[in-house]
N, C-alpha and C positions, 0 to 999 in steps of 0.2 A: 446357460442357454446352449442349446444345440447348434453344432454346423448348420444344419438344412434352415432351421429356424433364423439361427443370425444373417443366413444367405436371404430368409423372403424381408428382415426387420430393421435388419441393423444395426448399429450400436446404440440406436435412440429408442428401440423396441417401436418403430411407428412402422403400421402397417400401409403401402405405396395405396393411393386412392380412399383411405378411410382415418387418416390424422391429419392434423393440423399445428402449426407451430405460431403461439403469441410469443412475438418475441418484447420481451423488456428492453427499453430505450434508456441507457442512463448515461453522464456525462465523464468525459476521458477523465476530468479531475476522480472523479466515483470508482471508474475501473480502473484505475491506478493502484487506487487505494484497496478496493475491496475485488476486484480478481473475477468474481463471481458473482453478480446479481444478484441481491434479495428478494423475493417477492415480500412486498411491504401490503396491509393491510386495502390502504388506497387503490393500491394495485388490481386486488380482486375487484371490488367494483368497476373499475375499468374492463376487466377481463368477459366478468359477467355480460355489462353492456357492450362490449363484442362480440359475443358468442348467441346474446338474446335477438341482435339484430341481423347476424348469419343466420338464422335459422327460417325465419318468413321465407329471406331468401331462398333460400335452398328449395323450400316447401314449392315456392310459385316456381320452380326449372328443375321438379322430382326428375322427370324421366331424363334427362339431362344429366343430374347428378349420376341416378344409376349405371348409366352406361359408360359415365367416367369411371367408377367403381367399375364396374366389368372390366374395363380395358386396363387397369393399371393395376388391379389386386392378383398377385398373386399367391394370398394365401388359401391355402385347402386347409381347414379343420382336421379334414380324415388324415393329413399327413404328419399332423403330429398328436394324433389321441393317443399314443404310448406314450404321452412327457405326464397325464397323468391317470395312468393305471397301475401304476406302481408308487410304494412308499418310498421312504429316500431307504439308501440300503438295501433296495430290491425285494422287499415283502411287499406282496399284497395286498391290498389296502380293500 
């Protein structure tokens, strides 16, 4: 990842006003043991019916949403269309 890049992204690569984070709930015995979350199959189902019932949302307060997006995106496309115009190694693609 680029400088300019990691500056608009981050280290989660989430872009400010257009990501979202589910976070997995598991118990201290659990992250003891395993460190790092699994997403378990159960899980996506859950995930799904969160995301299926964010969206109506969003739809009924669009112009709301967008102007959140406006005010907290700072990414411009045009500033990083050389990450891909070239091959790795610097040829052309």
């Amino acid at each position: 990842m680029t400088d300019p890049l990691q500056d608009v992204v981050g280290s989660a690569g989430m872009t400010p006003g257009l990501s979202a984070v589910i976070s997995l709930i598991v118990t201290t015995d659990y992250i003891r043991r395993w460190k790092i979350p699994e997403l378990e199959a159960e899980d996506t189902g859950k995930i799904v019916r969160i995301i299926a019932g964010a969206v109506p949302r969003l739809a009924e307060r669009l112009e709301e949403a967008r102007a959140e997006i406006r005010a907290k995106s700072r990414y411009r496309e045009s500033d990083f269309a050389g990450l891909l115009s070239a091959a790795p190694g610097g040829a052309e693609r």
